[in-house]
C-alpha positions as CSV (number, residue, x, y, z in Angstrom):
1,X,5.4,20.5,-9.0
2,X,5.1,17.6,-6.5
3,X,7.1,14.5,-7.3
4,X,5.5,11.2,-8.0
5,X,6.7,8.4,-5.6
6,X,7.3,4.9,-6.4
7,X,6.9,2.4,-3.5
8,X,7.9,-1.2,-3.6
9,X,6.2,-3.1,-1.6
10,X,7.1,-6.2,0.8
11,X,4.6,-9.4,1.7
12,X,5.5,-11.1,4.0
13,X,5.0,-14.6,5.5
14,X,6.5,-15.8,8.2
15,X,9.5,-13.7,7.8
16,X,9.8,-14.6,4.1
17,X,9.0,-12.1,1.3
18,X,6.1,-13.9,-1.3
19,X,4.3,-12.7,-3.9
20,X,0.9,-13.9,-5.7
21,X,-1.8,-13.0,-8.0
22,X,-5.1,-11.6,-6.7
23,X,-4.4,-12.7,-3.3
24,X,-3.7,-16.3,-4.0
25,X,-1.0,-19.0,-5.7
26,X,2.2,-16.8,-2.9
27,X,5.6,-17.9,-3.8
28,X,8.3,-17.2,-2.1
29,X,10.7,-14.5,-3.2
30,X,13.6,-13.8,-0.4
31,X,14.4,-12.2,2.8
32,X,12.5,-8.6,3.6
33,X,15.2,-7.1,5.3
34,X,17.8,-8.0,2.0
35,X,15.3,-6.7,0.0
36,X,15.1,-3.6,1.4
37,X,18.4,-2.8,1.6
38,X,18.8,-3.8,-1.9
39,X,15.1,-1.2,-3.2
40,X,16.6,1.3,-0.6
41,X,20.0,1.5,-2.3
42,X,18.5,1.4,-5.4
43,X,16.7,4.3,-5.1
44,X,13.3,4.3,-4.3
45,X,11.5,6.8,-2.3
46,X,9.6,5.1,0.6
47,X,8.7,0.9,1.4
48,X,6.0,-0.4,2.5
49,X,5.5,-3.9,4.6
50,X,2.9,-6.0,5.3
51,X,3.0,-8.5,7.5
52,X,0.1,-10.1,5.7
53,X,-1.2,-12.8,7.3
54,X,-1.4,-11.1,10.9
55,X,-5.0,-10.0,10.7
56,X,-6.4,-13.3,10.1
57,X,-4.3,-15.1,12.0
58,X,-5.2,-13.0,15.4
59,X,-2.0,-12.1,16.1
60,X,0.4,-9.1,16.5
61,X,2.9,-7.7,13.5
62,X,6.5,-9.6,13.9
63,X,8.0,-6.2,15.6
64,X,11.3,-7.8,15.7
65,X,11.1,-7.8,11.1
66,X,9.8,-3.8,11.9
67,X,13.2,-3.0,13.8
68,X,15.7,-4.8,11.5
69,X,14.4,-3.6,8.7
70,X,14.8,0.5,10.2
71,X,18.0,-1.1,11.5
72,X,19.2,-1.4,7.9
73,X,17.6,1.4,5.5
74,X,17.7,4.9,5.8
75,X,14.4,5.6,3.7
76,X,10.9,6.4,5.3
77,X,8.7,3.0,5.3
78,X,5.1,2.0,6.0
79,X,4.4,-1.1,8.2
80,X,1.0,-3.0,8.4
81,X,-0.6,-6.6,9.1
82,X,-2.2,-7.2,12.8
83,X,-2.2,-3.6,13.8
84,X,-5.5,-2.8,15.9
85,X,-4.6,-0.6,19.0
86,X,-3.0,2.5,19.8
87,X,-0.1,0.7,21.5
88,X,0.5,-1.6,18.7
89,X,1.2,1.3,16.6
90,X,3.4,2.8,19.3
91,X,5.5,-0.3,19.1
92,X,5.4,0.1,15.2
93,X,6.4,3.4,15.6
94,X,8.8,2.9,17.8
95,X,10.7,0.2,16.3
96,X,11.6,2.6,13.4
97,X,8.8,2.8,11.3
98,X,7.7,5.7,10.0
99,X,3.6,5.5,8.9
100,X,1.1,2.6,10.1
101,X,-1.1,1.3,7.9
102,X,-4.1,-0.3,8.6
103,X,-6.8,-2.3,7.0
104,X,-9.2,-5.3,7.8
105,X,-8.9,-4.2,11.7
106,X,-10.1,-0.1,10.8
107,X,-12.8,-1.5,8.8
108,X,-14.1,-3.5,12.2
109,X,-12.6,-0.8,14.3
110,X,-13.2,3.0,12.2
111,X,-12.1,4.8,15.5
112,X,-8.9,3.7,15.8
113,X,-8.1,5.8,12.7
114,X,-9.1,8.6,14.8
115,X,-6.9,7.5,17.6
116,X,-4.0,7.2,15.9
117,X,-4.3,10.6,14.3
118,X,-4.8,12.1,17.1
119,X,-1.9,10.2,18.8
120,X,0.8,10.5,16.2
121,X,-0.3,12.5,13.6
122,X,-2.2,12.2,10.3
123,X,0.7,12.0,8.5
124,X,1.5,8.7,10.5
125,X,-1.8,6.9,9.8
126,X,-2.6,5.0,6.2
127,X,-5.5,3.6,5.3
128,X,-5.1,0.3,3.1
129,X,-8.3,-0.9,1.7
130,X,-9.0,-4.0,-0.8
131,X,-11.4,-3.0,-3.0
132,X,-13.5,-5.5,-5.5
133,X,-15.7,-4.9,-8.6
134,X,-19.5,-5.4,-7.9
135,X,-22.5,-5.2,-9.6
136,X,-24.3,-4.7,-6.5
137,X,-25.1,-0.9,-7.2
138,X,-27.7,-0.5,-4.7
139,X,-24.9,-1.1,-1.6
140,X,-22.4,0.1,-3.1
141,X,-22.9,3.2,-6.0
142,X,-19.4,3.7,-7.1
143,X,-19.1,-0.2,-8.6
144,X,-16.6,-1.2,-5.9
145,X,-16.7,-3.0,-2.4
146,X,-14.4,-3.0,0.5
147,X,-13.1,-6.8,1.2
148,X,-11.3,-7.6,4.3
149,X,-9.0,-10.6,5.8
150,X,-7.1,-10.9,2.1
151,X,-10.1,-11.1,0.0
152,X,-12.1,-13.2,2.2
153,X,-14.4,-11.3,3.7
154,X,-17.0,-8.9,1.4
155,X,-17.9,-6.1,4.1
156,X,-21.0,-4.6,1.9
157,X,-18.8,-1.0,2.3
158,X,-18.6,0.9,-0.9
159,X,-15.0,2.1,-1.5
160,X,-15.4,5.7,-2.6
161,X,-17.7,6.3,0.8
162,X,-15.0,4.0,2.9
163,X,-12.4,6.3,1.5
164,X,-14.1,9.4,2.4
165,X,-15.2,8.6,5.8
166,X,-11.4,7.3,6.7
167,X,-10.3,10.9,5.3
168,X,-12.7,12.6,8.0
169,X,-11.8,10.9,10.9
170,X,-8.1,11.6,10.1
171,X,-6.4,9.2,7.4
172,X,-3.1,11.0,6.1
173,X,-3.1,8.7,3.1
174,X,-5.0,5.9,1.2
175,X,-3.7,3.2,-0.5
176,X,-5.5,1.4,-3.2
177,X,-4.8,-1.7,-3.6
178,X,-7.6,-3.2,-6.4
179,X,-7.9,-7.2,-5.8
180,X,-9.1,-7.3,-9.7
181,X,-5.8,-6.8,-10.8
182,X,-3.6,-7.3,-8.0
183,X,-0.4,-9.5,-9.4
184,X,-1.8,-9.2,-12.6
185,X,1.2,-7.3,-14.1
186,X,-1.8,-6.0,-16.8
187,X,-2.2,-2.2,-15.1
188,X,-3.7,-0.7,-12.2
189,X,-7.1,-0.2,-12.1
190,X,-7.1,3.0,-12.8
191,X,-11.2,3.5,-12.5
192,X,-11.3,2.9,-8.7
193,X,-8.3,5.0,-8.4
194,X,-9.1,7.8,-10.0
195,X,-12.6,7.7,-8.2
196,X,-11.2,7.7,-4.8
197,X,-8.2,10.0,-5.5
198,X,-11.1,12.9,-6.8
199,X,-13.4,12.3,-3.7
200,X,-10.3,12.9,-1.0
201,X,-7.8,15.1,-0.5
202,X,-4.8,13.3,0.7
203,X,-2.6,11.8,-1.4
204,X,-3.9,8.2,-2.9
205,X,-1.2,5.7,-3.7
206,X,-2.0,3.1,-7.0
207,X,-1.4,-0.1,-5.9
208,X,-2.2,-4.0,-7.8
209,X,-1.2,-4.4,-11.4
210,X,1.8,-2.9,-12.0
211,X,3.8,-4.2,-14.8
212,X,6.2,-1.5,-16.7
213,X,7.1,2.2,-16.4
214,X,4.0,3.0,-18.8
215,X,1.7,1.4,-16.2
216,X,2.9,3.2,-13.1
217,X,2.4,6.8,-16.0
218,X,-1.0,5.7,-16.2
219,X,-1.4,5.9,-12.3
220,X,0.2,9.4,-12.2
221,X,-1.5,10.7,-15.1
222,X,-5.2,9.6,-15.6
223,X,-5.7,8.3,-12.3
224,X,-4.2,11.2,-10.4
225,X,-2.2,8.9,-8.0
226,X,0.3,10.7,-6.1
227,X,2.7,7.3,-5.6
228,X,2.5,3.9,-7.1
229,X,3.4,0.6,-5.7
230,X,5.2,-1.8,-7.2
231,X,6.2,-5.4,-6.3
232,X,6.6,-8.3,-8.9
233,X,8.3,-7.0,-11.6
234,X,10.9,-5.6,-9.2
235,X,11.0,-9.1,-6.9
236,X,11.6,-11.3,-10.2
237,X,14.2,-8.5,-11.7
238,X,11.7,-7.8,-14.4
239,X,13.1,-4.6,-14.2
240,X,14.7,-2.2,-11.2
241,X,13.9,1.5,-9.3
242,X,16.5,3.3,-11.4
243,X,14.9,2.2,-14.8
244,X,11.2,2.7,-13.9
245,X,12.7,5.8,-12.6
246,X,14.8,7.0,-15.7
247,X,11.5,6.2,-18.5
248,X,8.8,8.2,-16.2
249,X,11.5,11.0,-16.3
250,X,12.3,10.9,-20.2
251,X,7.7,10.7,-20.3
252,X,7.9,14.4,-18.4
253,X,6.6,12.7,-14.9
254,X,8.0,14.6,-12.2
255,X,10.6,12.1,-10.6
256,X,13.1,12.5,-7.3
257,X,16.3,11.4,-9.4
258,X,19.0,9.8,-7.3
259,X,21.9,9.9,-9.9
């Protein structure tokens, strides 16, 4: 049986890790590159980084952040924000990161997903998409919509069909990241995840809620996620890898145990 992965997960602004709730209200929390020695060490499987406000700001990820972080860890890690060419995500690459993901700029730009498979290699390219609840049935059937730039820009996209098409033209994994309860702390929203993890077949990683062991269960088990990312609760110290770790293992979810 596969194991489940758990990914923390690292915003950052201006080369400061920050954290907020749906999207809004960031504090700052501390230095990426400490941090991920210190969710490295402590055992967790992969890391993901978003240079957050890249996109909407027009400008390139801060590559210099992508090579001390692979400079310090010795764990596979993701790497998104401002990411819209095939050389930017040879520099990415590169620098020491191990998967791209992209977001806001695939949703303008669908070939570049495409590109980079064909380039690197599915398992190098990750689609990260914002969806949002909508009553808007007509656009989009599944109940969800594809929102770009942070949450600032409704595309009209349904989610499920978003998720599908990226699959086709060559996404090796999706992460959904739900806007409704991002930072929330209350649970993923496991609806939208379970839809999207049925309609693909690459893996689908949870992502927006996540507030105790029981939560990232509830990923694995009723939404079929295949990872889960957390980000607040281990920021504050709410709780750490090794215990989120140790209660999915005693719960019979399938766990890569470090100790």
């Amino acid at each position: 049986m596969l194991t489940k992965r758990i990914i923390p997960c690292l915003d950052v602004i201006n080369r400061r890790v920050t954290k907020g709730i749906k999207f809004k209200n960031n504090i700052d929390l501390g230095d990426p590159v400490e941090l991920a020695v210190k969710y490295s060490d402590g055992g967790c499987d992969e890391l993901v980084v978003y240079d957050i406000t890249a996109s909407a700001e027009h400008r390139p990820i801060d590559i210099e952040m992508v090579r001390d972080v692979a400079r310090s860890i010795r764990i596979p890690f993701a790497v998104g924000g401002g990411i819209s060419t095939l050389e930017e995500m040879s520099r990415v690459l590169l620098a020491g990161a191990e998967k791209i993901s992209v977001n806001s700029l695939a949703v303008k730009n669908p070939a570049i997903i495409g590109e980079g498979a064909r380039a690197f290699g599915a398992q190098c390219i990750v689609l990260g998409m914002d969806p949002v609840q909508t009553q808007n049935f007509e656009r989009c059937p599944s109940g969800y919509e594809i929102t770009t730039r942070g949450f600032r820009e409704h595309t009209g996209i349904d989610a499920v069909e978003w998720a599908r098409r990226a699959e086709d033209l060559g996404a090796g994994e999706i992460v959904v990241n739900s806007v409704d309860t991002d930072g929330t702390r209350d649970g993923f929203e496991l609806n939208i995840t379970r839809l999207i993890a049925d309609a693909v077949a690459v893996p689908v990683v949870a992502s927006g809620g996540a507030g105790c062991a029981a939560h990232l269960r509830e990923a694995f088990d009723t939404a079929h996620a295949d990872a889960a990312i957390v980000a607040g609760i281990l920021h504050t110290g709410a709780t750490t890898i090794a215990q989120l770790k140790r209660e999915l293992h005693e719960a019979g979810v399938p766990m890569r145990m470090h100790w």
